[in-house]
N, C-alpha and C positions, 0 to 999 in steps of 0.2 A: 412118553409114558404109556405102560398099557395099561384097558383096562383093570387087570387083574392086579396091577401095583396100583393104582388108584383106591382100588378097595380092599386094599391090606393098609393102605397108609389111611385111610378113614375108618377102618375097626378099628384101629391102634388109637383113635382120637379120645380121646373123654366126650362124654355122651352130651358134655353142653356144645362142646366144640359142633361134635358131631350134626347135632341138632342145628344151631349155628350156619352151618353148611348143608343142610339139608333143604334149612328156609331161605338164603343165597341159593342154592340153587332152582328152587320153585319161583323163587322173582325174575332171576335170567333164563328161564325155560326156554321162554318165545325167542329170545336172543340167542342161543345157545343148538336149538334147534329147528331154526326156522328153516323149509324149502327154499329152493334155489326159487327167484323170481317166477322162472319158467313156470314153477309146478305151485306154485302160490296161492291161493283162493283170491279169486277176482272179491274187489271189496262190498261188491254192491250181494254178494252170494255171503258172502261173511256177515253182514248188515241183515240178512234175510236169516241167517241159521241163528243170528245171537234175539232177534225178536221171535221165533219161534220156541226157540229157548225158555226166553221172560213170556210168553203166553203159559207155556206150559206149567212152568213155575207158579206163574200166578193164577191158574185152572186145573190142577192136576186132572178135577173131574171130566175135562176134557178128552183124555185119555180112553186110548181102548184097547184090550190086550191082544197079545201076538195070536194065543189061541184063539181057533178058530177061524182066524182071518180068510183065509181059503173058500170055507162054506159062505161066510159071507158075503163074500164076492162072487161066488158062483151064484148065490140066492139071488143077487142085484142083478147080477149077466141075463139069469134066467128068466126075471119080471119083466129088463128091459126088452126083451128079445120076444115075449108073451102080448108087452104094450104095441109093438111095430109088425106085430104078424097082422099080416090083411085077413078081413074078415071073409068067412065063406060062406 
């Protein structure tokens, strides 16, 4: 079956249906589309991104925004690079 008839025979469904199958499909996500072993998240990187996750969740203030990242890295490069110059 293709795509394209899959999603003609789920408009056609009545919208509990629908729904129904929407929420069946969000529970077999991981099953449904899991990577080949090969290409998989090693478990202990997966273990590390779902606590970074729950920190951030539970800190959002920890956060810092995209903007400007650049200058602020270059500020830090700059300082470090001001602390390690020999003096004359």
């Amino acid at each position: 079956m293709s795509v394209e008839q899959i999603e003609t025979t789920l408009l056609q469904l009545p919208q509990a249906e629908r729904r129904r199958f929407a929420d069946w499909f969000y529970e077999h996500e991981a099953e449904l589309l899991s990577p080949p072993e090969d290409e998989a998240v090693h478990p202990e990187v997966q273990a590390e991104i779902l606590r970074r996750r729950d920190e951030v969740d539970a800190h959002p203030e920890l956060l810092e925004p995209w903007e400007g990242t650049t200058e602020r890295v270059r500020a830090r490069l700059h300082e470090l690079r001001h602390q390690k110059a020999p003096a004359r």
